[in-house]
N, C-alpha and C positions, 0 to 999 in steps of 0.2 A: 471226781471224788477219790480214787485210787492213790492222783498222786499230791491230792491235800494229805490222808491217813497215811502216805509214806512221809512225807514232811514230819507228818506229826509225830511220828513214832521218831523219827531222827531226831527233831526237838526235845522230844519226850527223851528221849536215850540222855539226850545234853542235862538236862532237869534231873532226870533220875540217877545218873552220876553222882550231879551237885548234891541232889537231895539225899542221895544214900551215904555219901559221905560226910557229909554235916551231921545223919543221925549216926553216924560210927564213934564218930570224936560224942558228942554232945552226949551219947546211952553211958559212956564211963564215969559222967556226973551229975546225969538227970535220970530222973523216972523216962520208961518209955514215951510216954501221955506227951511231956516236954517236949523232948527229944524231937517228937514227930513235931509238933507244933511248930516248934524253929526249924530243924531241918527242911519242914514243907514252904515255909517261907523265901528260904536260900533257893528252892527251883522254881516258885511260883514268880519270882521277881525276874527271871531268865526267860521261864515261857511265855508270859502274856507275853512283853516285849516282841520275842523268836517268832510266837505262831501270828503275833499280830502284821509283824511285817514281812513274814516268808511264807506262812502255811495259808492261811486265810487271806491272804489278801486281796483286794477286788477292784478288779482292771488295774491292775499293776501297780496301786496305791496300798500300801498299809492300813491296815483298819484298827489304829488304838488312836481312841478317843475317850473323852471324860465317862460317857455313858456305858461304852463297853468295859471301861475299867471296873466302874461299879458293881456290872453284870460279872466279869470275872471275878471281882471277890466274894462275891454272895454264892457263885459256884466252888471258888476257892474255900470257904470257910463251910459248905456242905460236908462237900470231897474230904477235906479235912476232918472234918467230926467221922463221917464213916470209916475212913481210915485210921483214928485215935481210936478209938470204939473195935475196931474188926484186930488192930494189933495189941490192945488191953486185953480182948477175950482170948487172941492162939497163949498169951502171955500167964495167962489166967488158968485154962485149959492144959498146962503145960508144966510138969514138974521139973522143966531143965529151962532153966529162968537166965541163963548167961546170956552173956554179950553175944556170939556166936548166932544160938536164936534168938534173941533178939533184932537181929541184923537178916537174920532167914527173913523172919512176920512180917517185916517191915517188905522185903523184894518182896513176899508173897502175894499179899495185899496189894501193893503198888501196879504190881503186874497184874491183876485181876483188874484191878479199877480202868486203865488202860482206855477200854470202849467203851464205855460210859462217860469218860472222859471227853473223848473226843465228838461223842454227838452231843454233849450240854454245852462245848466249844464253840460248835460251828453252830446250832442251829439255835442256840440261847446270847452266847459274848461275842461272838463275832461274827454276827447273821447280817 
């Protein structure tokens, strides 16, 4: 389990790159709300792929199939509402509304969701 949750934070690190960077560009001409919605799209499409064939995988086989796909976006579009939702309210909560924090709420959040992440991963999409 040690070194699936190292995997995963490395894949994760990959994703949250992508995903951080895609809400950098995309927060200078969308609402945060958007922002995140696409952004988290550009690392979800990197991770399942990553964790299905490097972090989870069982007995040396890849585990993406039709089924866990499914299972991955129904965690995907959760994960997502709570994190549109947790970066609306630091946004909300917050009389310095720039690009800057905006670009904080977003690592904040991301980085917080993290463990949760990873056991609705492994013991929900990729079981």
């Amino acid at each position: 389990m040690k070194k699936q949750f190292a995997l995963f934070i490395l894949v994760g690190g990959i994703q949250y790159l992508l995903d951080a960077s895609v809400f950098s560009i995309l927060i200078l001409y969308l609402t945060p709300e958007f922002a995140n919605v696409f952004s988290r799209m550009a690392g979800a499409a990197s991770g399942y792929i990553l964790n299905g064939r490097y972090t989870f995988k069982s007995e040396g086989k890849a585990v993406i199939s039709t089924s866990g796909f499914f299972r991955f976006t129904a965690v995907w579009c959760f994960m997502t509402a709570i994190s549109t939702l947790s970066i609306s309210l630091l946004m909300s909560w917050s009389s310095n509304n720039d690009w800057g924090f905006a670009v904080f709420s977003k690592l904040l959040v991301e980085a917080v969701m993290v463990v949760f992440s990873f056991a609705l991963q492994k013991f929900f999409v990729f079981r």
